[in-house]
N, C-alpha and C positions, 0 to 999 in steps of 0.2 A: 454168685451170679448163676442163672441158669437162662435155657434156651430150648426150645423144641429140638430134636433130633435132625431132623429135615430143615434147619434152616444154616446157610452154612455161617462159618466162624469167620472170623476179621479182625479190624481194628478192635471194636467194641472185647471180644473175645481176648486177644492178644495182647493189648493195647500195655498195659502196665508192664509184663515180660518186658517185651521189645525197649520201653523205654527205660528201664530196668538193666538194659544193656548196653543201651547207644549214650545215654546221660553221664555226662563225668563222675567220678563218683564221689569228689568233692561238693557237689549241692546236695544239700541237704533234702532229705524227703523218708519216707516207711523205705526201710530195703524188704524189699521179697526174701523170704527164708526157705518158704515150701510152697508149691503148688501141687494142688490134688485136683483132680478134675473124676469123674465118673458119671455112669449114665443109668436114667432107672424108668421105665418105659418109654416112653417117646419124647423123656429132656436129660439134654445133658446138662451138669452141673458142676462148680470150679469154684473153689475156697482158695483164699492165698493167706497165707500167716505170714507177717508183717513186723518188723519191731522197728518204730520210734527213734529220730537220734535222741539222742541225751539234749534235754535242753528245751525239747518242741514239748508245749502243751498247748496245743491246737486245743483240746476239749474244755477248756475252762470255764 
């Protein structure tokens, strides 16, 4: 995801973390592995690396 520098961060920004945190962690869903975030003239920028439970083939 990325964003202008000057626009601030929030839900949208946050959003997967947080729930990532507050979610039990028996439903099932991508767990977050890594977040990277960095900024490169005037946008910042935020990859999450994700794995899949066993079993979900959401992409079929």
């Amino acid at each position: 995801m990325s964003q202008p520098v000057d626009k601030p961060t929030g839900r949208l920004w946050d959003g997967t973390t947080v729930a990532e945190a507050e979610m039990p962690r028996g439903v099932p869903r991508p767990r977050i592995l890594d977040v990277l975030e960095w900024r490169a003239g005037e946008h910042r920028y935020r990859a999450e690396h994700r794995l899949l439970p066993v079993g979900i083939t959401w992409w079929r």
